[in-house]
MARDODO-544062 format. One record per residue (C-alpha): residue number from 1; residue in three letters; x, y, z. Coordinates in Angstrom, 3 decimals. Layout:
BEGIN
node num NUM, residu ala, u X, v Y, w Z
...
END
This chain:
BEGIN
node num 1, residu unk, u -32.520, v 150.459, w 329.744
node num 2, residu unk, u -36.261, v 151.044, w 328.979
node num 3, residu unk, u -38.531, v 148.367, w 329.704
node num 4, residu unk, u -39.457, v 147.918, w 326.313
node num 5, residu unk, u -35.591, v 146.947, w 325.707
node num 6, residu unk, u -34.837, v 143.012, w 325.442
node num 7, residu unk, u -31.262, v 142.332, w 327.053
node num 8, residu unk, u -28.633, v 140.978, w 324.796
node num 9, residu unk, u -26.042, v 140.293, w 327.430
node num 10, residu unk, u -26.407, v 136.612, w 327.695
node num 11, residu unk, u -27.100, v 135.990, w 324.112
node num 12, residu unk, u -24.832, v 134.711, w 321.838
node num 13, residu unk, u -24.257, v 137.604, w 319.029
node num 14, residu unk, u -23.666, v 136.167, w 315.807
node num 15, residu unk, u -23.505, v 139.770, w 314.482
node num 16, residu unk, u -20.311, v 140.005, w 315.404
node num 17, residu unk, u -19.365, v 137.463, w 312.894
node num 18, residu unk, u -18.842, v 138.737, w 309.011
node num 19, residu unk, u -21.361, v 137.169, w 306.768
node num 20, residu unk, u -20.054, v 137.575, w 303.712
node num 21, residu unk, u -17.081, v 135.068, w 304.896
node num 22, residu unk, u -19.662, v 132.414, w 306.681
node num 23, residu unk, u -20.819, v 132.745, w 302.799
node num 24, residu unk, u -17.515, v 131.578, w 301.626
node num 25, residu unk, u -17.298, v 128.794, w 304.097
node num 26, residu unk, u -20.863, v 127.686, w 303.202
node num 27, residu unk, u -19.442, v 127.694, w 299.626
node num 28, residu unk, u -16.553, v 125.590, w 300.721
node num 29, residu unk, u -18.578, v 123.014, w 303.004
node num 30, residu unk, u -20.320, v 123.129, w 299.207
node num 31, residu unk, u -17.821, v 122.073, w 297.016
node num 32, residu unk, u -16.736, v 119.362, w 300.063
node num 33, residu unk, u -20.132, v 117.468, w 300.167
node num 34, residu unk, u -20.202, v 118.000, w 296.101
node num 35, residu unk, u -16.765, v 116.489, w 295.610
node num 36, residu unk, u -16.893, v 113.838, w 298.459
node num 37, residu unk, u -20.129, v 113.267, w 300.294
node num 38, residu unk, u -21.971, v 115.669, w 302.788
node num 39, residu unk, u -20.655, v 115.013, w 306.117
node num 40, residu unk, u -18.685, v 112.652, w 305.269
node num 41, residu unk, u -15.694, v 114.209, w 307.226
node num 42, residu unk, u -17.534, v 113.275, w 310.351
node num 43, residu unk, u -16.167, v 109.705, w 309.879
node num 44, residu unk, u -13.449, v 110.987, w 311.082
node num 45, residu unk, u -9.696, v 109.975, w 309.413
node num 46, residu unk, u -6.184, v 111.792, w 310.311
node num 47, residu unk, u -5.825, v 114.698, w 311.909
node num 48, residu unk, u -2.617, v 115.871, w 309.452
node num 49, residu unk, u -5.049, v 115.669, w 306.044
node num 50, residu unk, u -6.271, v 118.604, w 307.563
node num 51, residu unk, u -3.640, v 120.438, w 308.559
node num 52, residu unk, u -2.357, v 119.576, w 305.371
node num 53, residu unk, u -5.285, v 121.087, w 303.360
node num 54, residu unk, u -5.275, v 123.833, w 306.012
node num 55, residu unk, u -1.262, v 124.793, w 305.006
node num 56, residu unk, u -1.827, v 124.300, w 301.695
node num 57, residu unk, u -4.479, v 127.125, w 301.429
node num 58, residu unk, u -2.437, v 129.241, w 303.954
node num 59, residu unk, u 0.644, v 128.657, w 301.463
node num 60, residu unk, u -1.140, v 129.430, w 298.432
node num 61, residu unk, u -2.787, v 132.370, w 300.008
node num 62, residu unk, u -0.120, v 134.346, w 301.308
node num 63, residu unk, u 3.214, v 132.619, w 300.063
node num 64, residu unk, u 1.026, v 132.746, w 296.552
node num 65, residu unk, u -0.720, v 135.603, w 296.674
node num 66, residu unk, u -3.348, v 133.390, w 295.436
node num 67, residu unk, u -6.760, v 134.484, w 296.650
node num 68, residu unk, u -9.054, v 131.844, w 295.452
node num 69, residu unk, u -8.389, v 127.767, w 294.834
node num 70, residu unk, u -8.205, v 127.008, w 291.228
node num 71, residu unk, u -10.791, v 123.668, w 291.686
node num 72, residu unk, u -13.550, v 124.913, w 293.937
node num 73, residu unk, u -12.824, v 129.226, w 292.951
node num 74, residu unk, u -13.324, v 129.437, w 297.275
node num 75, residu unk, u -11.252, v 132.051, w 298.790
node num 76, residu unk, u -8.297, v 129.914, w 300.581
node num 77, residu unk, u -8.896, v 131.819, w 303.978
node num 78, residu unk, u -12.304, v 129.946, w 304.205
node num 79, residu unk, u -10.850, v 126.703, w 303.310
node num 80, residu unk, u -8.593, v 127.142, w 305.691
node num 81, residu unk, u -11.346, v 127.948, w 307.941
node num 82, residu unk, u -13.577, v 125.039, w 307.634
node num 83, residu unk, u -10.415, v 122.566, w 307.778
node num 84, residu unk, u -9.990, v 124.522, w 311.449
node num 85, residu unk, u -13.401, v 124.057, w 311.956
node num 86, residu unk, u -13.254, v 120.255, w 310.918
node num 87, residu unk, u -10.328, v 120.008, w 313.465
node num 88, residu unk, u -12.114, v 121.677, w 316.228
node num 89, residu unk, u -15.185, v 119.197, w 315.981
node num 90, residu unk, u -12.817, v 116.287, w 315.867
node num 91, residu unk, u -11.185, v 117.339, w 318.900
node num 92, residu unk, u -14.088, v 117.661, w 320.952
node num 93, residu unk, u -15.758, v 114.897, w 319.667
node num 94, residu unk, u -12.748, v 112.687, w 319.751
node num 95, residu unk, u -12.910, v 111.913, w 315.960
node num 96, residu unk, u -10.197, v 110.630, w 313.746
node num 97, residu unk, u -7.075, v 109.605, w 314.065
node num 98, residu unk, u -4.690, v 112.377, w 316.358
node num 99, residu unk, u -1.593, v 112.155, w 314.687
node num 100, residu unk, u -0.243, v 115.180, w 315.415
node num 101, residu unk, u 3.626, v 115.200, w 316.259
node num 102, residu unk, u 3.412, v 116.201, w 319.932
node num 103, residu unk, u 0.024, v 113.872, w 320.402
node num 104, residu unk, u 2.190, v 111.186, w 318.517
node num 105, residu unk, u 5.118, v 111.310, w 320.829
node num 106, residu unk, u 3.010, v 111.765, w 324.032
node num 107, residu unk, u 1.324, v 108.463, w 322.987
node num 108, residu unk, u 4.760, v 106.365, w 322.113
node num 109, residu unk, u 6.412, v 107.654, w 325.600
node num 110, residu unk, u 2.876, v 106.389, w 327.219
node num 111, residu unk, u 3.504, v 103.183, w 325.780
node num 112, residu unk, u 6.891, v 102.771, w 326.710
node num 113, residu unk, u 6.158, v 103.908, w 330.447
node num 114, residu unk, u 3.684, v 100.956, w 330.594
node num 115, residu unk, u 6.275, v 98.707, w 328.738
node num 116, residu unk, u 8.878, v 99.906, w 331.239
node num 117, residu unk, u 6.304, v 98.521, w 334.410
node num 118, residu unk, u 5.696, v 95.273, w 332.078
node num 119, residu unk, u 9.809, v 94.889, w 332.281
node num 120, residu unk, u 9.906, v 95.539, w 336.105
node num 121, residu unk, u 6.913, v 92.957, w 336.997
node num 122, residu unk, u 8.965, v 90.616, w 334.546
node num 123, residu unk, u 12.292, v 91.193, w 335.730
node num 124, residu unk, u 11.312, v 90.434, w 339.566
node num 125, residu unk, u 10.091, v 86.898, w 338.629
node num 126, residu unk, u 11.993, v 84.543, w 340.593
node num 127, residu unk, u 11.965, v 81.148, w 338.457
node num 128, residu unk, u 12.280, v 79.342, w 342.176
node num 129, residu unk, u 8.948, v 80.584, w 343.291
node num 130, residu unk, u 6.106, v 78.066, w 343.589
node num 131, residu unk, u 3.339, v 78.610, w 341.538
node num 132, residu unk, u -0.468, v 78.759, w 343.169
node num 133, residu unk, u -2.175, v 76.965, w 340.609
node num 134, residu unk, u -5.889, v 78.221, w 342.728
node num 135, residu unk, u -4.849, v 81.922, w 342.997
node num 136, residu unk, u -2.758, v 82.076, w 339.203
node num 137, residu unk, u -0.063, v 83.267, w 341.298
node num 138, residu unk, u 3.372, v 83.206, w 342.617
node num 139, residu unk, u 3.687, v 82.758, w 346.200
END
């Protein structure tokens, strides 16, 4: 490389990314903060509106053959990229409500694991113990 060359390797290279379909998400973002409010997404809310949304323009773009949505006239692929892109902030933000299935059942067999130590500390109380009224304990 001449010395006259700036490196590249370490930069991020946005040129590999298509612009005419950063256009259409801009467009969609558009019709979002038109409809709704800008940003207002970043208040979070469920996880599955999203995914909803997101199936929805999948389903209507190749179950459909439907290229563009009938309210905003956005391609479907983009909406279904920004609700991906909405998804990927709230997950590494920690946004919203994570209702997905698998996060849903991971969180109701968390709860009964901690139930299930509740019911052992409960079930070893021995009514004949003498309470330490100092302490707050059994002795």
């Amino acid at each position: 490389m001449s010395a006259n060359m700036k490196s590249t390797d370490s930069k991020a290279r946005a040129s590999l990314l298509v612009e005419k379909f950063l256009d259409e998400m801009i467009d969609v973002m558009q019709h979002g903060a038109d409809k709704y409010e800008e940003w207002d997404w970043l208040e979070g809310g469920s996880w599955s509106v999203y995914v909803d949304a997101m199936r929805r323009h999948l389903r209507a773009w190749n179950g459909d053959a439907e290229e563009r949505a009938e309210d905003s006239k956005c391609h479907h692929l983009a909406h279904v990229a920004c609700n991906a892109m909405i998804l990927y902030v709230f997950e590494c933000q920690r946004l919203g409500i994570d209702d997905r299935p698998g996060a849903t059942a991971e969180r109701i067999l968390e709860q009964m694991r901690r139930d299930a130590v509740s019911l052992r500390q409960v079930s070893s109380f021995d009514p004949g113990q003498e309470y330490d009224h100092l302490s707050r304990s059994f002795k």
